[in-house]
C-alpha positions in Angstrom: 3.1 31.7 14.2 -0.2 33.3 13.7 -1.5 36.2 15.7 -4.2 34.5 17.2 -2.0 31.8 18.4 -0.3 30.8 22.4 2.7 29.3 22.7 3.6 25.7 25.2 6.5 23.9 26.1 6.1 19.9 25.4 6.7 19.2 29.6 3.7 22.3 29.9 1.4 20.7 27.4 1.6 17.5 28.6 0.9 18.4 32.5 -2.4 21.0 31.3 -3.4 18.4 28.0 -7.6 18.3 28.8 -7.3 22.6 29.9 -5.4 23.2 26.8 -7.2 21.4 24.4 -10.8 23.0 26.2 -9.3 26.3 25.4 -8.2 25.6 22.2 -11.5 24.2 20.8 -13.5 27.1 22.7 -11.8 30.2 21.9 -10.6 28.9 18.0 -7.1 29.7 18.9 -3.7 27.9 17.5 -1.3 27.0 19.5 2.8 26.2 19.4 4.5 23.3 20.7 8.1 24.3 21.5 10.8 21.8 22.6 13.8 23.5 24.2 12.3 26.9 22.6 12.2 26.0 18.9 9.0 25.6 17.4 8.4 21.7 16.6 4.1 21.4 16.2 1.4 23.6 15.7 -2.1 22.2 17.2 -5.1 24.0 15.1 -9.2 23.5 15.8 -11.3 22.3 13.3 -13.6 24.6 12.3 -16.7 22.6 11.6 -19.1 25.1 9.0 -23.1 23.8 7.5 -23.2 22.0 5.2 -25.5 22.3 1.9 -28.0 20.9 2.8 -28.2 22.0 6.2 -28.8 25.8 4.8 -31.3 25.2 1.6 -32.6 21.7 3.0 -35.4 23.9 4.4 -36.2 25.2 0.9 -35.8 22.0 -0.9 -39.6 20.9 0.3 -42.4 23.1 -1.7 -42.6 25.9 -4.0 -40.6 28.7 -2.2 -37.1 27.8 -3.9 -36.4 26.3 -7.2 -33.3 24.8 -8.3 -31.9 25.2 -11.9 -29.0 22.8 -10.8 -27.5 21.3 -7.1 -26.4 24.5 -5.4 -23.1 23.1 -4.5 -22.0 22.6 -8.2 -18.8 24.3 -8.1 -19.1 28.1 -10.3 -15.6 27.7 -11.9 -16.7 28.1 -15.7 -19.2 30.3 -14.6 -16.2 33.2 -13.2 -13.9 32.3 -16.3 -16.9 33.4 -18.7 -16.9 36.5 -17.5 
């Protein structure tokens, strides 16, 4: 279990399903399904980040950003050069 995470009972979860879920997906919180006390599923949000091209797609039109190679090419060689 997680610090940022509340714990439910199965009969609790399924009476307060919509409320929980709301919660869950506003506050980013995990939460613990328990049956008869023991721990049996852990519900976790999606955390939904930008994408590439929704940070430099800006840049991509005109002369203010060049681009020696896609930005998203993974840096692995790069860090074992070094």
């Amino acid at each position: 279990m997680t610090m940022n995470s509340k714990t439910y009972s199965k009969s609790h979860l399924k009476a307060h399903m919509l409320e929980i879920m709301r919660e869950l997906e506003q506050t980013g919180e995990e939460a613990i399904v328990t049956d008869h006390g023991r721990p049996v599923l852990r519900i976790v949000p999606i955390h939904r980040g930008h994408s590439v091209d929704q940070i430099f797609g800006p840049y991509r039109q005109g002369p203010k950003l060049e681009f020696l190679e896609p930005p998203d090419t993974p840096t692995l060689e790069e860090w074992e050069e070094v």
